[in-house]
GUFI-922274 format. One line per field, with one value per residue: residue in three letters; x, y, z of N, C-alpha, C in turn. Coordinates in steps of 0.1 Angstrom, whole numbers, padded with zeros to 4 digits. Example, Ala and Ser with C-alpha at 12.3 -4.5 7.8 and 13.67 -1.06 7.14 Angstrom:
2
rest = [ALA_SER]
n_u = [0132_0128]
n_v = [-0057_-0022]
n_w = [0078_0071]
ca_u = [0123_0137]
ca_v = [-0045_-0011]
ca_w = [0078_0071]
c_u = [0132_0129]
c_v = [-0033_0000]
c_w = [0078_0079]
//
This chain:
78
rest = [UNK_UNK_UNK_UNK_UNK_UNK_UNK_UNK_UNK_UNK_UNK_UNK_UNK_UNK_UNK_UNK_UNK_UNK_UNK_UNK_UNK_UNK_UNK_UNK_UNK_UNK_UNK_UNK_UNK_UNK_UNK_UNK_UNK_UNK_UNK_UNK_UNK_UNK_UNK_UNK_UNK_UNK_UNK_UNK_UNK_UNK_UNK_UNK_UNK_UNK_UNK_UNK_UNK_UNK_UNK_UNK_UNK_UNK_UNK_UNK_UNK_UNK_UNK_UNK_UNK_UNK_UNK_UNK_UNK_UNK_UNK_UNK_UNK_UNK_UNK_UNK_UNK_UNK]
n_u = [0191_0162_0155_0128_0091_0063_0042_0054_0062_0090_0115_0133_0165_0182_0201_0208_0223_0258_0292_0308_0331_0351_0375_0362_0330_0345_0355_0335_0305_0304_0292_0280_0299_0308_0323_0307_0281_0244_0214_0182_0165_0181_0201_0184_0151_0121_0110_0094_0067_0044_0050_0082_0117_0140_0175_0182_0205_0204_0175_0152_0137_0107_0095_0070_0038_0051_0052_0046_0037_0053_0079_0090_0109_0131_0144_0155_0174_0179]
n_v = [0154_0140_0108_0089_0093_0101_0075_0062_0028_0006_-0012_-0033_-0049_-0077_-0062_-0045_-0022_-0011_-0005_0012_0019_0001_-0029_-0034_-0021_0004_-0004_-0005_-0019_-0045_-0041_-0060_-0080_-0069_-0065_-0055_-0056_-0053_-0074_-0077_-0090_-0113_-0103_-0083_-0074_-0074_-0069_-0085_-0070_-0048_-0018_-0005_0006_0018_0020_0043_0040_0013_0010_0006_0026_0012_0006_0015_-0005_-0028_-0062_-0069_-0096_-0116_-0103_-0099_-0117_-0112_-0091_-0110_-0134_-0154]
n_w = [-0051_-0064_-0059_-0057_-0059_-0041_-0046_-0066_-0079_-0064_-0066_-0045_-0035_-0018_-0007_0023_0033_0027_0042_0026_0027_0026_0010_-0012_-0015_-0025_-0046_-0067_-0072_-0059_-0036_-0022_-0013_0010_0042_0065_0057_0054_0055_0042_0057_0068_0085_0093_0099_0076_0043_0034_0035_0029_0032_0036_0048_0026_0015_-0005_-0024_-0030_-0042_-0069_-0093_-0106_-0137_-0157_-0164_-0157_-0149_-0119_-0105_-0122_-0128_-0101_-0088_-0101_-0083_-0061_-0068_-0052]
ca_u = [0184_0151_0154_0114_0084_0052_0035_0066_0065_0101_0127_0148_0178_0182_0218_0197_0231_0270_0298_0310_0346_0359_0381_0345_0327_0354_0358_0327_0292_0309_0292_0276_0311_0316_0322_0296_0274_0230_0206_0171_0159_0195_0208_0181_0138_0117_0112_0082_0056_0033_0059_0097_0127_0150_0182_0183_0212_0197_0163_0151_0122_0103_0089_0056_0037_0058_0038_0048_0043_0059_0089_0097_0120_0146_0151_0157_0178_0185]
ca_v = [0148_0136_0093_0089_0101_0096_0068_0053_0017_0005_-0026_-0035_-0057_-0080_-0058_-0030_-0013_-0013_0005_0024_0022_-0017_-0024_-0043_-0010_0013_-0012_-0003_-0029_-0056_-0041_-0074_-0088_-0064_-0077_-0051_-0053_-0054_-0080_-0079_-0111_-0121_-0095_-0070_-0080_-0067_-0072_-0089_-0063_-0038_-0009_-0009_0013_0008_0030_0045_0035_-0001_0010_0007_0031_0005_0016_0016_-0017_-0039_-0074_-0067_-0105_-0119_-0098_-0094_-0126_-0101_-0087_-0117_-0143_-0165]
ca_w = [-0062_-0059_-0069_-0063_-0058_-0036_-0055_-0078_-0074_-0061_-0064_-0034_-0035_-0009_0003_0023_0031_0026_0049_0016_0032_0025_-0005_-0018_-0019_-0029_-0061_-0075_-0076_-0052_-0020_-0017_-0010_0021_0055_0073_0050_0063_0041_0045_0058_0071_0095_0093_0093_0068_0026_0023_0038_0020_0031_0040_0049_0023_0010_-0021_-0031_-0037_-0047_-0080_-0092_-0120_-0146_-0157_-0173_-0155_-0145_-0104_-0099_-0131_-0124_-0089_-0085_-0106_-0073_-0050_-0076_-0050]
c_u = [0174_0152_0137_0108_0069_0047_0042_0061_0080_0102_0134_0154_0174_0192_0210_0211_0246_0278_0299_0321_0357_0364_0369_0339_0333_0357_0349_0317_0297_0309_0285_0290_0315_0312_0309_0283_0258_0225_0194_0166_0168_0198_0199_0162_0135_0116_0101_0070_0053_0046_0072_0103_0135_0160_0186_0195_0210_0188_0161_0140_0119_0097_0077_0049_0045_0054_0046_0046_0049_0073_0097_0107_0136_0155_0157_0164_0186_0178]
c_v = [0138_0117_0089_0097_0098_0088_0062_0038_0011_-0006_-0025_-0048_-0059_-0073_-0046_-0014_-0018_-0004_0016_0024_0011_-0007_-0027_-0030_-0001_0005_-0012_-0020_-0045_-0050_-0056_-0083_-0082_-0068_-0069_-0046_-0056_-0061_-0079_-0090_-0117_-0116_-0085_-0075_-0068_-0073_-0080_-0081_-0055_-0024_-0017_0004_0005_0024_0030_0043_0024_-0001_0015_0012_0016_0011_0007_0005_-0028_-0045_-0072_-0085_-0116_-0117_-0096_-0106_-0118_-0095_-0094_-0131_-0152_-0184]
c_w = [-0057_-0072_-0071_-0056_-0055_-0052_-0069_-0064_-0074_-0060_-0052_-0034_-0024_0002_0006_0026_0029_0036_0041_0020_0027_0009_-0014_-0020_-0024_-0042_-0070_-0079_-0067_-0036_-0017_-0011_0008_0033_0068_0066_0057_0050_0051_0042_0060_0085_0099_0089_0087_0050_0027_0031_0025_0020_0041_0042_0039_0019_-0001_-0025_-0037_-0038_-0060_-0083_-0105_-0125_-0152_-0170_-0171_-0146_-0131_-0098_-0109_-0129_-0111_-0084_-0088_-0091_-0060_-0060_-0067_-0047]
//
């Protein structure tokens, strides 16, 4: 399954990955809790360039008409 597509503009979460094995991942939306978990801009550089590596699991396509610097704190609430 194709999530985007040359030329979607994309959200990334600060959690760039999770193991997927902990009880925190296996419990559903509490990979932020897991102990090998990667953040960008913590454990891992990257997140404020022009492009990134990120994994679709925590990438958001956005959708279209949405103010890009009005909204982009949504993705960094700390």
């Amino acid at each position: 399954m194709d999530y985007f597509r040359k030329g979607d503009l994309a959200g990334v979460q600060p959690l760039w990955t999770a193991c997927g094995r902990c009880e925190y991942c296996l419990s559903g939306g509490r990979e932020n809790l897991c102990p090998n978990k990667q953040v960008t801009g913590e454990t891992l550089d990257g997140g404020y360039s022009e492009y990134m590596l990120a994994d679709a699991r925590y990438a958001y396509r956005i959708p279209a008409g949405i103010d890009e610097t009005r909204d982009a704190p949504l993705f960094c609430p700390v």
